[in-house]
C-alpha positions in Angstrom: -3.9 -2.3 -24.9 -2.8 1.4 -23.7 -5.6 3.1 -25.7 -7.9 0.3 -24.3 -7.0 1.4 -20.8 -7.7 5.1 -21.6 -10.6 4.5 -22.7 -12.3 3.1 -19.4 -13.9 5.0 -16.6 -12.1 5.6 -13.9 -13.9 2.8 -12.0 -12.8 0.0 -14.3 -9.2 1.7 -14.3 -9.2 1.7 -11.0 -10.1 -2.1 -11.0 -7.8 -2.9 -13.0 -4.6 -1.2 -11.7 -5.1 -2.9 -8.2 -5.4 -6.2 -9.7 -2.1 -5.6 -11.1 -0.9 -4.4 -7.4 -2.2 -7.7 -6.3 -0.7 -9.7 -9.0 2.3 -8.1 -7.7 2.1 -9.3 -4.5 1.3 -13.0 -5.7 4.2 -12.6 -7.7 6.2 -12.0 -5.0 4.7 -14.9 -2.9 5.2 -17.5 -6.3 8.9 -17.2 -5.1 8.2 -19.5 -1.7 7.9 -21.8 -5.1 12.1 -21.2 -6.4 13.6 -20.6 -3.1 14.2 -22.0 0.3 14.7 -18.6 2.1 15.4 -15.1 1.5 18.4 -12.8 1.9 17.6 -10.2 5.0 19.5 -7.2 3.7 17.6 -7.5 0.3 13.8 -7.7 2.4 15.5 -4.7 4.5 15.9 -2.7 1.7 12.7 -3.4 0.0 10.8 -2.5 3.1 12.5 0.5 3.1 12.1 1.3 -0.9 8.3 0.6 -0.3 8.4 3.2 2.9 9.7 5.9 0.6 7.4 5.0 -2.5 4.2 5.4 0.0 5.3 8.5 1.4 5.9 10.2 -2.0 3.0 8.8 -2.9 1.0 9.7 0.0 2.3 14.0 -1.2 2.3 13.9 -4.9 -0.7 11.7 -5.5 -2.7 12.3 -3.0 -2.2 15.3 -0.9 -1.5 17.7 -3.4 -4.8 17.3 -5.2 -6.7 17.1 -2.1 -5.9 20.5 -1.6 -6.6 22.1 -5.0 -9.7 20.6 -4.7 -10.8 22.0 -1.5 -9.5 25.5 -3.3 -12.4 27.6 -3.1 -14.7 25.6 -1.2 -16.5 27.0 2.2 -13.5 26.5 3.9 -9.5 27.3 3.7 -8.2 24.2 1.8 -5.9 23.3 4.6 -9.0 22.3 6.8 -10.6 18.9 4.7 -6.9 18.2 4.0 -5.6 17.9 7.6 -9.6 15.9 8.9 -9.0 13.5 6.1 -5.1 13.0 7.3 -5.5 12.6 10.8 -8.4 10.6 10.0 -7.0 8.5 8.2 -3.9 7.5 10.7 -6.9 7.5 13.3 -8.6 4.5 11.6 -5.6 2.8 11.2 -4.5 3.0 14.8 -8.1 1.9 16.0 -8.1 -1.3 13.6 -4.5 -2.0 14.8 -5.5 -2.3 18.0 -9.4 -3.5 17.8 -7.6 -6.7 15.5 -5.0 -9.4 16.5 -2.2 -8.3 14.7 1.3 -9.1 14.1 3.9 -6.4 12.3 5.3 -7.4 8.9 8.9 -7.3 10.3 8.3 -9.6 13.0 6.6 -12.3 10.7 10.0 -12.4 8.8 11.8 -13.5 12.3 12.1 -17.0 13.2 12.9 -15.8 16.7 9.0 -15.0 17.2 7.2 -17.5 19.4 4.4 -16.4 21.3 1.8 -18.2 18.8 3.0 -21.6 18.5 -0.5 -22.7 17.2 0.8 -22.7 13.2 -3.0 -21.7 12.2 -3.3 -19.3 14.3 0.1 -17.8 13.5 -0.5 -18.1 9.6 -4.1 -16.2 10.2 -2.5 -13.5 12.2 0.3 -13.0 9.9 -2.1 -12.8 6.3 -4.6 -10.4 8.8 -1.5 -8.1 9.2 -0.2 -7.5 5.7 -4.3 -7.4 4.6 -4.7 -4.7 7.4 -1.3 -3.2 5.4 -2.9 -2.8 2.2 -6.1 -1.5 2.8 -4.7 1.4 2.7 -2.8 0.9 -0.7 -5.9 0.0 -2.6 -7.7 2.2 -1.0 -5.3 5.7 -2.3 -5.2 4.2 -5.8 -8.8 4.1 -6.3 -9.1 7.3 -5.0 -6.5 8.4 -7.2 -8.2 7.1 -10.3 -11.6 8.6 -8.8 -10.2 12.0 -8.9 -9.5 11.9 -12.1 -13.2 12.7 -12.7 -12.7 15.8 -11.1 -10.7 17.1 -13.4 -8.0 18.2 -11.4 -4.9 19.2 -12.8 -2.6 17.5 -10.6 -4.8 14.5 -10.3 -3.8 13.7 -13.8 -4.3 9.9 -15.1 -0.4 9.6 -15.4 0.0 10.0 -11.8 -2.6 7.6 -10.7 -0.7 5.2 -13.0 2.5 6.0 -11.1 0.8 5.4 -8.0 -0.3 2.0 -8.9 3.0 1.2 -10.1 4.7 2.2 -7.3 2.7 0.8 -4.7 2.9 -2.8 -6.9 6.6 -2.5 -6.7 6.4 -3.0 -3.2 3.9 -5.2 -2.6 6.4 -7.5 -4.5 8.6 -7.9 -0.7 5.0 -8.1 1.3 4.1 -11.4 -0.8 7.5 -13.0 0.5 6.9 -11.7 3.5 3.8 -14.1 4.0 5.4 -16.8 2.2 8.3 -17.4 3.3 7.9 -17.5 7.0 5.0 -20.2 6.2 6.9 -22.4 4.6 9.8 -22.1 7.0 7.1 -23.4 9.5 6.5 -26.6 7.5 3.1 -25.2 5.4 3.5 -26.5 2.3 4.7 -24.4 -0.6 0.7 -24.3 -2.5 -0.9 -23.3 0.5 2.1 -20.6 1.5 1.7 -19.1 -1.8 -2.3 -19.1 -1.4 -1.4 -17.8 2.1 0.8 -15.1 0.6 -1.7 -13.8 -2.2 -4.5 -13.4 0.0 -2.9 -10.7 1.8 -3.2 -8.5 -1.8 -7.3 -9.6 -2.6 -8.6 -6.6 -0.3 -6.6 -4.3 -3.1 -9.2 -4.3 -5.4 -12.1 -4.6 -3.1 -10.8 -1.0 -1.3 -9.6 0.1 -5.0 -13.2 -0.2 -6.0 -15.1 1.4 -2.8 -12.7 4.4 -2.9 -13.1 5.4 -6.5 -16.7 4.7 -6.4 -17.2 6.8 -3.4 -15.1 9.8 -4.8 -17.2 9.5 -8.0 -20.4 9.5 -6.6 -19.8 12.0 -3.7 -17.4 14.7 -5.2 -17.5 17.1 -2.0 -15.8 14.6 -0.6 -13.2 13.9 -2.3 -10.6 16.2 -0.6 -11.4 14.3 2.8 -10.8 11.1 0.7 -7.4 11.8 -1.2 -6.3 12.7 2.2 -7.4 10.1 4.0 -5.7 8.0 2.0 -2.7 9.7 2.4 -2.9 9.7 6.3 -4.0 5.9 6.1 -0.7 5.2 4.1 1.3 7.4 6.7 0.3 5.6 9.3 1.6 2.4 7.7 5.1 3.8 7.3 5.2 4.8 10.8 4.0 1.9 12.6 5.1 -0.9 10.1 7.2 -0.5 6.9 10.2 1.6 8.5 10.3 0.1 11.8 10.5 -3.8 10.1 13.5 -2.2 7.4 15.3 -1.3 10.3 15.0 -4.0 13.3 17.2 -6.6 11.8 20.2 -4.1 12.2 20.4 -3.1 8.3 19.7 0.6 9.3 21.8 2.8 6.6 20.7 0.0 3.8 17.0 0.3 5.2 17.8 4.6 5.1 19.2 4.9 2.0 16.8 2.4 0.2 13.5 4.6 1.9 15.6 7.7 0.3 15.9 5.8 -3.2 12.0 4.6 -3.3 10.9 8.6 -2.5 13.2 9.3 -5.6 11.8 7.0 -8.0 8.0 7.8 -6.8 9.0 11.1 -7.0 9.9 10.7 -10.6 7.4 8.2 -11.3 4.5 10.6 -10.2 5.9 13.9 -12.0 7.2 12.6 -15.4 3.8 10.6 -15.7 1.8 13.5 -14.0 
């Protein structure tokens, strides 16, 4: 199975590592099957595990080879590297605010009621985590795009990493559509279904962003770090501010310092 993976192009690796990201995420939605509610220090401290795995990822497998690649190009390799970053937290910000949106952390809070229409609340909430991992797929098909490049520090062990890291925490975001549903009286099939959809854009973005990066090379450096803004952005606006509002801040702290470690590791012993 390994040396079948190896074997693919990027593309279809690509593919195929955000389906498992998105498995990962139904996975954690299948648990709205087992359990009538969740423990808030344990969703605290994955929220803040998946904040530190995204900004370690957002360096190591992204940044970093966005600029060796500009290296030598028309202009200093800081340049593409910081229009890509900003960029990317740019469209973020703009689709957060052009789309009705609700923040992860919230959608975990029974004390929420300013939509009490139930559809309308369930759309709201899958739209929000989707917005979340456009992101996600997004940097691990670029990762797997670069590879093609044949960058050193764009090696196929750390585009693995990447993928497993950000399917680690997907697993909390799943739950995190889940659960609240069927706290609200939605059924435990269509909370799951609810709960999975969130992940489907994965591939879709996994796909675009290491087709692009194949097909348009000069662009790659504005990609990787677009990425890497994108994910940034998330952090900021979503995954540490919903670790840390249910008043679990050390846990939420500490748990962003542990997921940076294990990325960290993750990205450099498979790099």
């Amino acid at each position: 199975m390994i040396d079948y993976f190896l074997d693919l192009n990027p593309i279809a690796q690509a593919t195929l590592a955000t389906l498992f990201t998105w498995g990962m995420t139904a996975l954690g939605a299948a648990l709205v099957f087992t359990t009538k509610g969740f423990n808030q220090r344990f969703m605290d401290s994955m929220l803040g595990f998946a904040g530190g795995v995204m900004i370690a990822a957002s360096f190591w497998s992204l940044l970093s080879p966005a600029l060796e690649k500009a290296e030598g190009g028309p202009l200093p390799a800081w340049i593409p590297a910081a229009i890509g970053f900003l960029l990317g937290g740019i469209f973020l910000w703009a689709a957060d605010k052009l789309l009705p949106h609700l923040h992860p952390g919230l959608a975990m809070d029974e004390a929420e009621g300013i939509h009490p229409d139930r559809k309308r609340r369930s759309t709201l909430l899958v739209l929000a985590i989707t917005l979340h991992n456009i992101p996600e797929g997004l940097a691990v098909g670029v990762a797997f795009g670069a590879i093609a490049a044949d960058l050193p520090t764009a090696s196929l062990g750390g585009a693995i990493a990447l993928a497993i890291g950000i399917g680690i925490q997907n697993f909390p975001e799943g739950l995190a559509v889940s659960m609240p549903l069927r706290r609200e009286g939605m059924s435990r099939g269509k909370s799951f279904m609810y709960g999975q959809a969130s992940g489907v854009v994965e591939p879709i973005a996994g796909i675009i962003g290491a087709l692009a990066v194949t097909i348009m090379q000069p662009l790659l450096p504005y990609a990787l770090s677009f990425a890497a803004g994108a994910m940034i952005f998330v952090v900021a606006e979503e995954v540490i501010p919903g670790s840390q509002e249910n008043g679990n801040k050390d846990l939420a702290s500490m748990s962003i310092m542990f997921g940076f470690t294990v990325m960290m590791i993750l990205d450099v012993a498979l790099g």
